[in-house]
C-alpha positions in Angstrom: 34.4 -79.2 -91.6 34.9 -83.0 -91.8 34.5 -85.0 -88.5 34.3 -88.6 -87.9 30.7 -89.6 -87.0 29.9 -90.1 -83.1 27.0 -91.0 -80.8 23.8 -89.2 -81.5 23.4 -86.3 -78.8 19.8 -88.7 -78.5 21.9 -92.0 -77.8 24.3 -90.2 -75.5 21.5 -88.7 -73.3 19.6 -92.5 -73.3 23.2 -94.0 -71.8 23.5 -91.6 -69.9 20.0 -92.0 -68.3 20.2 -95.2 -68.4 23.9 -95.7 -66.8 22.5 -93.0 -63.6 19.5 -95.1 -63.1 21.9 -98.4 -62.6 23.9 -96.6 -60.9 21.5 -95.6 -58.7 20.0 -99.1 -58.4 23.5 -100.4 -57.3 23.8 -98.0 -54.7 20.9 -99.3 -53.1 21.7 -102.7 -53.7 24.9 -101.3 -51.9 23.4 -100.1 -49.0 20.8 -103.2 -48.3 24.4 -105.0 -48.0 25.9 -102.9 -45.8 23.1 -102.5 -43.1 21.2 -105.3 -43.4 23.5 -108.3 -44.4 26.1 -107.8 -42.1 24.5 -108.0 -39.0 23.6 -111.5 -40.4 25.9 -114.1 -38.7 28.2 -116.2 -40.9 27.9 -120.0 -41.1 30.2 -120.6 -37.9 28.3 -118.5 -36.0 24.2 -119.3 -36.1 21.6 -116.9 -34.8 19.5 -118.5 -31.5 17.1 -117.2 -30.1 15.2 -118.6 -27.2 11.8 -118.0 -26.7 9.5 -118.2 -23.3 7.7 -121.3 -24.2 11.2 -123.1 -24.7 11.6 -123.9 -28.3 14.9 -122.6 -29.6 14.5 -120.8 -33.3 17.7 -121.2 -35.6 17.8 -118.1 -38.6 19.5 -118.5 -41.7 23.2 -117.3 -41.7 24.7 -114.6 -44.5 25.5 -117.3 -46.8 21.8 -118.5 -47.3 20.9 -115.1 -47.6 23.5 -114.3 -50.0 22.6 -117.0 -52.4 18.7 -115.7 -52.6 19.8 -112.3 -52.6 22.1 -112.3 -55.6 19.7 -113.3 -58.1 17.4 -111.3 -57.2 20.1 -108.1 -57.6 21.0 -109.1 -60.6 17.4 -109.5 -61.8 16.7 -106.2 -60.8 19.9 -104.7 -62.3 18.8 -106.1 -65.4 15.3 -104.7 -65.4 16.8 -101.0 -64.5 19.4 -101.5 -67.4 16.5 -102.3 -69.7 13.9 -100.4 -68.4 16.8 -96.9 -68.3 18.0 -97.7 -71.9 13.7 -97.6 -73.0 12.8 -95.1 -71.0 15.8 -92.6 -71.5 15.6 -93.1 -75.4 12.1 -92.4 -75.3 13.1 -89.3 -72.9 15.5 -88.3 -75.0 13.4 -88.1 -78.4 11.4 -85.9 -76.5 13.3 -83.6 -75.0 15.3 -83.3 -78.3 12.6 -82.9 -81.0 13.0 -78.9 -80.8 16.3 -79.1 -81.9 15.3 -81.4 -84.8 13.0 -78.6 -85.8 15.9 -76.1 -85.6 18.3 -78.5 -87.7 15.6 -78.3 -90.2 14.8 -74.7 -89.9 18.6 -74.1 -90.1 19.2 -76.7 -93.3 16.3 -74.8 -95.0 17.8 -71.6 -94.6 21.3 -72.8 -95.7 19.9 -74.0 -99.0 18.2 -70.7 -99.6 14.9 -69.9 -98.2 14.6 -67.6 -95.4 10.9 -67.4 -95.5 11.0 -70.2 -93.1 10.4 -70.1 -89.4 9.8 -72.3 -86.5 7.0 -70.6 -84.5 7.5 -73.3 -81.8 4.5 -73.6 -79.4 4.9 -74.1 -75.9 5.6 -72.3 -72.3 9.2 -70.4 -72.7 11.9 -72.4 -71.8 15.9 -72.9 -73.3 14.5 -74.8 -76.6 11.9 -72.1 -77.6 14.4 -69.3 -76.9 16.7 -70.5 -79.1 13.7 -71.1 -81.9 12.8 -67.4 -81.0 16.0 -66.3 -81.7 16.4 -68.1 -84.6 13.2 -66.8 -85.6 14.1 -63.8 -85.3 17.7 -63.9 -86.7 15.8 -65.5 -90.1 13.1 -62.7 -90.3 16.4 -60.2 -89.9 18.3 -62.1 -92.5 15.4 -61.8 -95.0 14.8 -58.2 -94.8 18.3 -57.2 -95.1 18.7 -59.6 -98.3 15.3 -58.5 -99.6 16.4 -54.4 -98.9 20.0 -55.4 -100.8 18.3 -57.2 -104.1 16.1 -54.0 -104.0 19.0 -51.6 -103.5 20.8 -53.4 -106.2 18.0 -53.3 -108.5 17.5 -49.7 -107.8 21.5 -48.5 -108.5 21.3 -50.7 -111.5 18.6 -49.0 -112.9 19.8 -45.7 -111.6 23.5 -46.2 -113.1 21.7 -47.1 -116.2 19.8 -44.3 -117.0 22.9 -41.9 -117.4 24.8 -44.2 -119.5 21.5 -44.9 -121.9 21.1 -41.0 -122.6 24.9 -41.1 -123.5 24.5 -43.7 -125.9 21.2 -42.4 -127.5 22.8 -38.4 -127.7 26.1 -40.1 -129.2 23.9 -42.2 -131.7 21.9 -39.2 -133.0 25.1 -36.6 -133.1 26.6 -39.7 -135.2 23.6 -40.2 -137.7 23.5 -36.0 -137.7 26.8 -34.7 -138.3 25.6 -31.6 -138.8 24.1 -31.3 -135.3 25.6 -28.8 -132.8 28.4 -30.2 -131.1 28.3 -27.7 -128.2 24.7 -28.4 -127.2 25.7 -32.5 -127.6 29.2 -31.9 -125.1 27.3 -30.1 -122.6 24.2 -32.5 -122.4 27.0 -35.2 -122.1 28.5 -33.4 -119.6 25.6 -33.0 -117.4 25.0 -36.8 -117.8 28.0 -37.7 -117.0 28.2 -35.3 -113.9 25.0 -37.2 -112.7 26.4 -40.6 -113.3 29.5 -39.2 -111.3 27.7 -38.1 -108.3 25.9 -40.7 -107.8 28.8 -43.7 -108.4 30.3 -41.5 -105.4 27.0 -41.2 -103.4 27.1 -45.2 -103.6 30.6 -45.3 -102.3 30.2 -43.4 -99.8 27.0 -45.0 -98.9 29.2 -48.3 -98.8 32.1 -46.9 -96.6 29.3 -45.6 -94.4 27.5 -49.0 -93.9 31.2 -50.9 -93.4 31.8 -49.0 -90.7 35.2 -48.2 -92.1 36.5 -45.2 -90.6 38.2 -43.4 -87.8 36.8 -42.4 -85.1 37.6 -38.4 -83.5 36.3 -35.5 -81.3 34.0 -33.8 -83.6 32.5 -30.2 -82.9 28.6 -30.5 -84.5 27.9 -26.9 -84.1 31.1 -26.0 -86.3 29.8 -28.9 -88.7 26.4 -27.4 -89.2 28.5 -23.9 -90.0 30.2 -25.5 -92.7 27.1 -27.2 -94.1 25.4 -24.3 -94.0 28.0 -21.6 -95.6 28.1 -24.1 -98.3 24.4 -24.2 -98.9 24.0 -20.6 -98.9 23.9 -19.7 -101.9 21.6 -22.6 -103.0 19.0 -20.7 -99.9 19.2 -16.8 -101.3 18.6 -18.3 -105.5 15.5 -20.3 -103.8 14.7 -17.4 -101.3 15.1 -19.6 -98.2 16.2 -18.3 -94.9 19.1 -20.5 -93.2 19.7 -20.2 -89.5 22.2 -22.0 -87.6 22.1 -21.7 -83.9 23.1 -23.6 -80.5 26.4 -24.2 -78.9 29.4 -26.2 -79.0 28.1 -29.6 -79.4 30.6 -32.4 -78.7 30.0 -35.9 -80.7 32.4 -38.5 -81.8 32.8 -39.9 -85.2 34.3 -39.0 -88.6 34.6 -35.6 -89.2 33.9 -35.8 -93.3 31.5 -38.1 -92.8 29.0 -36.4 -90.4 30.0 -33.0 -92.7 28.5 -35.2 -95.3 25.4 -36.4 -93.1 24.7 -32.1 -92.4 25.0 -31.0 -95.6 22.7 -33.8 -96.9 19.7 -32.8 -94.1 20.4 -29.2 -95.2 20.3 -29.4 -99.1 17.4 -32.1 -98.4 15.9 -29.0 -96.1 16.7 -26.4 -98.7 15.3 -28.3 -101.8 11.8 -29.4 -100.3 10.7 -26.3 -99.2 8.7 -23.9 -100.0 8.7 -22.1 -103.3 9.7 -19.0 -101.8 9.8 -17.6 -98.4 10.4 -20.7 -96.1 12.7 -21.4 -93.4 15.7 -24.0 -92.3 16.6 -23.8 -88.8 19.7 -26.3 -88.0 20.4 -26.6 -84.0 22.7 -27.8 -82.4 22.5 -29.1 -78.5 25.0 -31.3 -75.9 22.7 -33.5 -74.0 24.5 -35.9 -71.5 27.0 -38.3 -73.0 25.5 -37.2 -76.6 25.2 -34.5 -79.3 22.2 -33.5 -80.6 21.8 -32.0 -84.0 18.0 -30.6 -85.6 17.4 -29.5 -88.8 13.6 -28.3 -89.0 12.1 -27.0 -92.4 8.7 -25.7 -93.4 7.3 -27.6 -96.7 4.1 -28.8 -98.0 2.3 -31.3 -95.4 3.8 -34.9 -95.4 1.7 -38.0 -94.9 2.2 -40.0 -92.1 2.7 -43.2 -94.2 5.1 -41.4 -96.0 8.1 -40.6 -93.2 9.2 -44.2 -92.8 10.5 -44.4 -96.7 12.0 -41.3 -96.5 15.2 -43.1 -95.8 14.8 -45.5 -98.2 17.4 -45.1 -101.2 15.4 -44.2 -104.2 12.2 -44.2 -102.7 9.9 -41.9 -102.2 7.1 -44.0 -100.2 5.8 -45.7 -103.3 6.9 -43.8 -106.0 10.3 -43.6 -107.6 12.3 -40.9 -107.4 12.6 -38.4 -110.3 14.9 -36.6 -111.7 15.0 -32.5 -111.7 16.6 -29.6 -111.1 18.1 -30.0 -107.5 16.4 -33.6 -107.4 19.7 -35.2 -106.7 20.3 -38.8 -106.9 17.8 -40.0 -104.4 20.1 -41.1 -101.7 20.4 -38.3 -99.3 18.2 -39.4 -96.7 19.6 -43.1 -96.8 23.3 -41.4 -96.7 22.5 -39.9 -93.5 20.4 -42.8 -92.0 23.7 -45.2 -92.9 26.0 -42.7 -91.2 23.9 -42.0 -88.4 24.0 -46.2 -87.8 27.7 -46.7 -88.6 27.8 -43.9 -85.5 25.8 -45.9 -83.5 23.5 -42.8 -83.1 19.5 -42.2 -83.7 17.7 -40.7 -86.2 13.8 -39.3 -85.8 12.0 -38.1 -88.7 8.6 -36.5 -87.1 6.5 -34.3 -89.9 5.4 -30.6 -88.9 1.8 -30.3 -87.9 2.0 -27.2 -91.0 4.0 -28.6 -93.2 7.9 -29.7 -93.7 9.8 -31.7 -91.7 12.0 -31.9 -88.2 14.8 -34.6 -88.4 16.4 -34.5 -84.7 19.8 -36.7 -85.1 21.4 -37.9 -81.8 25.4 -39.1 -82.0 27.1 -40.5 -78.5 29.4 -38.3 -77.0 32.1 -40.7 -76.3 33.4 -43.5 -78.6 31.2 -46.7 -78.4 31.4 -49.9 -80.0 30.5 -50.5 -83.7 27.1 -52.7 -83.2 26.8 -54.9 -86.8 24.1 -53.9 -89.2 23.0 -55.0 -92.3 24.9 -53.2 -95.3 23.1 -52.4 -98.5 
């Protein structure tokens, strides 16, 4: 925004200082005149006094006073004027060099870098709280830009991969026309089903982090139903045992998209399993003004180091994710971790002493406002 240039904040405060300290000066000046110069007589009217011995003492009258009182103010006015304007600006440097650091701080981070802080020293006053928060709004900043160039690197890759099989199984079917078309359709199908699912698991991953959606009643234990008729299937071919259990569980959100969040933990629980024989237990609990949902599964042992990038999108602590049978397209977890925020709810990822995993999601029981997150 254009403005016309004003006072410094730094020549304000030194007027300012200066102005209340002749101000203050005249005041006194003031009240020397008032009770002391006017019980001084005029010139018509001489103060005698007579003392024992005889001699009679005359005193000045207002007037001589007056005349060797006025320069004297008006030196002294003078000296304050000066000595407020000096001291004030000097006063005023000081208690505005913070804020020169956060000017700088702030121009740094509007030309780009982020990596800069203030880290002011000092006892905790209104100056270093607003450098702590600035501090910490910049360290904020750069992790949520630094998780978006990552995410967008990610998708790019991801998105790629499907389209560079399509390109090399149309090359080869066109320098082989003799190849079998049926084998080519169906591996392009399969590729493009992939590219498909995940173009939509990024959508939804969007609309999730936006915040874009309405908000209604929502029944949790009837959710976790759903979910888990739908995974069924995908539990008896892999010889898991699904279990649903608890009772009416009252949240408030979208109903498609915390269907969504379920049946994400529930494949998720169904996929990394056991080979054969293991268990998914989904819960579902009302616990004050919020819903609880937990969806435990035995697995192979998890490293401790390895739960935080769980809901990291592709990641898989430091390894990619890869591609396989039920693999997916490594965004379930960071689906349900974007829902569970746009819900303003928690989520708790806590591995099982033998193996799997327990991921114990809490949404609020009655509508709340949306707090602002960083979107991917």
């Amino acid at each position: 925004m254009n403005r016309r240039r004003g006072l410094s904040a730094r020549l304000r405060l030194t007027l300012s200082y200066a102005g209340f300290l002749l101000l203050a000066g005249a005041l006194l000046l003031a009240v020397v005149w008032v009770f002391v110069l006017r019980w001084i007589p005029t010139a018509d009217a001489r103060s005698i006094r007579r003392t024992f011995n005889g001699l009679i003492i005359i005193g000045p009258n207002r007037s001589d006073l007056l005349r060797g009182f006025a320069p004297a103010a008006a030196t002294a006015l003078a000296f304050l004027l000066v000595f407020g304007l000096l001291g004030g600006w000097i006063l005023a440097g000081r208690m505005l060099a913070p804020l020169t650091r956060i000017a700088y701080a702030a121009r740094t981070a509007a030309n780009g870098s982020l990596s800069h802080r203030i880290r002011m020293e000092g006892r905790q006053d209104e100056f270093r709280e607003l450098a702590d928060v600035f501090d910490t709004m910049l360290e904020q900043l750069e992790s949520h830009v630094a998780e978006q160039q990552r995410f967008a690197a990610n998708a790019s890759h991801e998105l790629r991969t499907p389209l560079a099989i399509s390109q090399a199984l149309l090359d080869a079917a066109r320098n082989d026309p003799t190849r079998d078309q049926g084998e080519l359709i169906e591996r392009l199908h399969t590729v493009n089903t992939r590219a498909i699912n995940l173009t939509e698991a990024l959508l939804l991953l969007s609309r999730a982090d936006g915040g874009s959606f309405t908000r209604e009643p929502v029944d949790l234990s009837l959710i976790a139903e759903e979910a888990a008729e739908t995974l069924l299937p995908l539990a008896e071919r892999r010889q898991i045992t699904l279990d649903v259990s608890g009772e009416t569980t009252q949240a408030v959100g979208s109903a498609a998209l915390i269907l969504r969040m379920v049946t994400n933990l529930v494949q998720n629980a169904v996929v990394h399993n056991l080979p054969a024989g293991g268990t998914v237990t989904v819960h579902t609990e009302p616990q004050h003004d919020a819903g609880l949902l937990r969806v435990e599964n035995t697995g192979h042992p998890l490293p401790s180091e390895l739960v935080p990038t769980l809901t990291e999108p592709f990641q898989r602590g430091t390894e990619r994710t890869r591609t396989g049978e039920h693999a997916g397209v490594g965004l379930g977890l960071a689906i349900v971790h974007s829902i569970v925020r746009a819900h303003n709810g928690t989520l708790d990822l806590t591995p099982r002493p033998t193996g799997g995993l327990v991921v114990t999601i809490r949404l609020p029981g009655t509508p709340q406002a949306s707090s602002p997150s960083g979107a991917h």
